[in-house]
C-alpha positions in Angstrom: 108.0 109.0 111.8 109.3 109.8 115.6 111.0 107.0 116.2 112.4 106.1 112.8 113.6 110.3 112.8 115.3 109.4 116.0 113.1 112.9 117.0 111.9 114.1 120.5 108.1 114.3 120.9 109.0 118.2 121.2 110.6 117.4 117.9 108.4 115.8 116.3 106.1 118.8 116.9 108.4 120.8 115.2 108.9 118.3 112.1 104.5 118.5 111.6 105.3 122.5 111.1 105.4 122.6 107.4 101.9 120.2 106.9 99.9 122.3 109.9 101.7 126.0 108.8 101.0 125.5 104.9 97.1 124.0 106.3 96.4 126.9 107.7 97.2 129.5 105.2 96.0 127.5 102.3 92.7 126.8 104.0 92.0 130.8 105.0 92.7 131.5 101.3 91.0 128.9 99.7 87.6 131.1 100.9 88.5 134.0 99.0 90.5 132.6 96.1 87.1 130.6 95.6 85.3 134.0 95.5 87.2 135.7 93.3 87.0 132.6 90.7 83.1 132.2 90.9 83.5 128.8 91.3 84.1 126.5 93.7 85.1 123.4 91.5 89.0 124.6 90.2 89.8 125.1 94.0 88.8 121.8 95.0 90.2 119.6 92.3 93.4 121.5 92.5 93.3 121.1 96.5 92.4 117.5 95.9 95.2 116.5 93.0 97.7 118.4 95.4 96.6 116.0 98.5 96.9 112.9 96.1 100.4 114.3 95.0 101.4 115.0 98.1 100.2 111.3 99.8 102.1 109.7 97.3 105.1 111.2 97.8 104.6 110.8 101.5 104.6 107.1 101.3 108.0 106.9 99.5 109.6 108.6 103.0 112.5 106.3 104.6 115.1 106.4 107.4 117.3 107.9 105.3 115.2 110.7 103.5 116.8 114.2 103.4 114.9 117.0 105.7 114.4 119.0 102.3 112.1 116.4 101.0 110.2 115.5 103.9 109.3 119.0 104.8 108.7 119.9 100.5 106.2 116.6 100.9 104.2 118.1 104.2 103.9 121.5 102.1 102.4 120.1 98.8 99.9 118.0 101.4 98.9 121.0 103.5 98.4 122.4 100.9 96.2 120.4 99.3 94.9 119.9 102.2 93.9 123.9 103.0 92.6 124.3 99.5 90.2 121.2 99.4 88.4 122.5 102.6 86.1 125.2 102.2 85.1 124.2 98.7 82.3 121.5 100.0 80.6 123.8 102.4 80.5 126.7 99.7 79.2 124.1 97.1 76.8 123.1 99.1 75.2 126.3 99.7 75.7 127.4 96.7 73.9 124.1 94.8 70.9 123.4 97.6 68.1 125.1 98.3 68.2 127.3 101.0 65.6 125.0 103.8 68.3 122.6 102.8 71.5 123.9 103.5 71.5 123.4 107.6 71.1 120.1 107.0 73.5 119.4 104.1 76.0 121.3 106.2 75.9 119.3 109.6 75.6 115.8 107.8 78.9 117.3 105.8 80.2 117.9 108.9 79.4 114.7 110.5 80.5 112.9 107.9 84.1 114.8 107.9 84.4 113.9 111.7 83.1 110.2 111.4 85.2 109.2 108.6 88.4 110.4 110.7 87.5 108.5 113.9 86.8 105.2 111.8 90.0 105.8 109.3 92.3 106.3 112.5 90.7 103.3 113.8 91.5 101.6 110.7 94.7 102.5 110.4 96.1 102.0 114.2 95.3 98.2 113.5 96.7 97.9 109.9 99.5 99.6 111.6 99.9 97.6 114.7 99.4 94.2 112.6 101.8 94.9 109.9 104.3 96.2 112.5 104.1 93.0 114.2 104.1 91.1 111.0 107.7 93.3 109.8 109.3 92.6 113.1 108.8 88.4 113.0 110.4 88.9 109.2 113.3 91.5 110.3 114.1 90.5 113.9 114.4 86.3 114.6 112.6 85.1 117.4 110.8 88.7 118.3 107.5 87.9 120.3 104.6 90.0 119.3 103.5 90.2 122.9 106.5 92.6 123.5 104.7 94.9 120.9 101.7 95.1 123.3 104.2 95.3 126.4 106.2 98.2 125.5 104.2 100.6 122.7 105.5 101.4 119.6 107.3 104.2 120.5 109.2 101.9 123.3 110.0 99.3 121.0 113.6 100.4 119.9 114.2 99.5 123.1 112.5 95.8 123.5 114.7 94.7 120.9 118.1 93.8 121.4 120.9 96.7 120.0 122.1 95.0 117.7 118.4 94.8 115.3 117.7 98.2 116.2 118.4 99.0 112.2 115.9 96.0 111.5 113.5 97.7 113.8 113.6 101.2 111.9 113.2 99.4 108.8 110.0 97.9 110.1 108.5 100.4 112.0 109.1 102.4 108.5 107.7 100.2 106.3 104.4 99.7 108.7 104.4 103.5 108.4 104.4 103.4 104.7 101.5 100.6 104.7 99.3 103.8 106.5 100.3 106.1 104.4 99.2 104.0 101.5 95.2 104.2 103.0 95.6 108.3 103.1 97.2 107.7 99.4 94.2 105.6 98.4 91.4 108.0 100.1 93.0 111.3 98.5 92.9 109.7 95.2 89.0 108.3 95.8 88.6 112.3 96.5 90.2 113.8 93.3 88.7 111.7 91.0 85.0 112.4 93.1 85.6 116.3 92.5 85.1 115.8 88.9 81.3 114.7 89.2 80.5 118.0 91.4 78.0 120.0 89.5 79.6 123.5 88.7 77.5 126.5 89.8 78.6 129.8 90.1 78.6 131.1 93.8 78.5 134.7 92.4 75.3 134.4 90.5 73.9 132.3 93.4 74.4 135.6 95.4 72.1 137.7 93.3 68.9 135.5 93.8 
């Protein structure tokens, strides 16, 4: 949202606060709320229905939307996002045998670093092609090519002054089309948490 903020890059730094502050707190309590409930299943769906909440509201973001609601969206998200972490790894040494859980716990961590470097992939084309397609609707006569030739974030300034609103509105709404995958992958994620087996971790403990 930089450009369509109007923000600096140190500013845009300071506008990811409230997602990367509430992340980190969430997540280094998530371990010992988890403990003191014995299980590791209420943590996680509640982390996960608070990511899906919090995507969704993302995605209804606009030029125009107040700071109180942007930063309230980043908070529910983080979260979510905090809470949902630490479950999986405590589930799954809590649920495998114990010649297992080396394994489980580097292909879960493989598999949490994969997925991001293919969704980002995914995402910086949707982006870029939806971006281009929002521009030749909202700007007459704009040549992708000057999409390639300047960057996103140089864009405002391809484009003659006068469609620099049209501009916002489609760098916006290309946003919003991203958005929409996180929105889709956080809900794929709640409704997963409900097939997790339940075990307690504090009866695991005494075996």
């Amino acid at each position: 949202m930089l450009p369509v903020r109007g923000a600096s890059t140190f500013g845009s730094g300071l506008m990811y606060l409230p997602l990367a502050v509430t992340l980190a707190i969430s997540a280094l309590a998530g371990g010992p709320l988890t403990s003191y409930i014995g299980y590791y299943n209420p943590v996680l769906i509640f982390g996960s229905v608070l990511m899906a909440v919090g995507s969704g509201l993302i995605t209804t973001l606009r030029p125009d939307t107040s700071a109180g609601e942007w930063i309230s969206y980043q908070i529910i998200y983080g979260i979510g996002i905090g809470l949902a972490f630490q479950p999986p790894f405590i589930a799954v040494q809590t649920v495998l045998h114990d010649s297992m859980v080396p394994t489980a716990l580097v292909l879960l961590s493989f598999t949490q670093q994969f997925g991001g470097i293919v969704i980002l992939s995914i995402a910086q084309n949707v982006f870029r092609n939806r971006l281009a397609n929002n521009l030749a609707i909202q700007v007459p006569g704009f040549d992708p090519n000057k999409l390639l030739g300047s960057g996103a974030l140089g864009l405002i300034n391809a484009v003659p002054a006068k469609f620099r609103d049209q501009v916002l509105v489609a760098y916006n709404g290309a946003l919003v089309d991203v958005f929409y995958i996180a929105l889709g992958l956080t809900c794929l994620v709640a409704v997963s948490t409900l097939g997790i087996e339940w075990k307690s971790i504090k009866k695991g403990k005494k075996k």
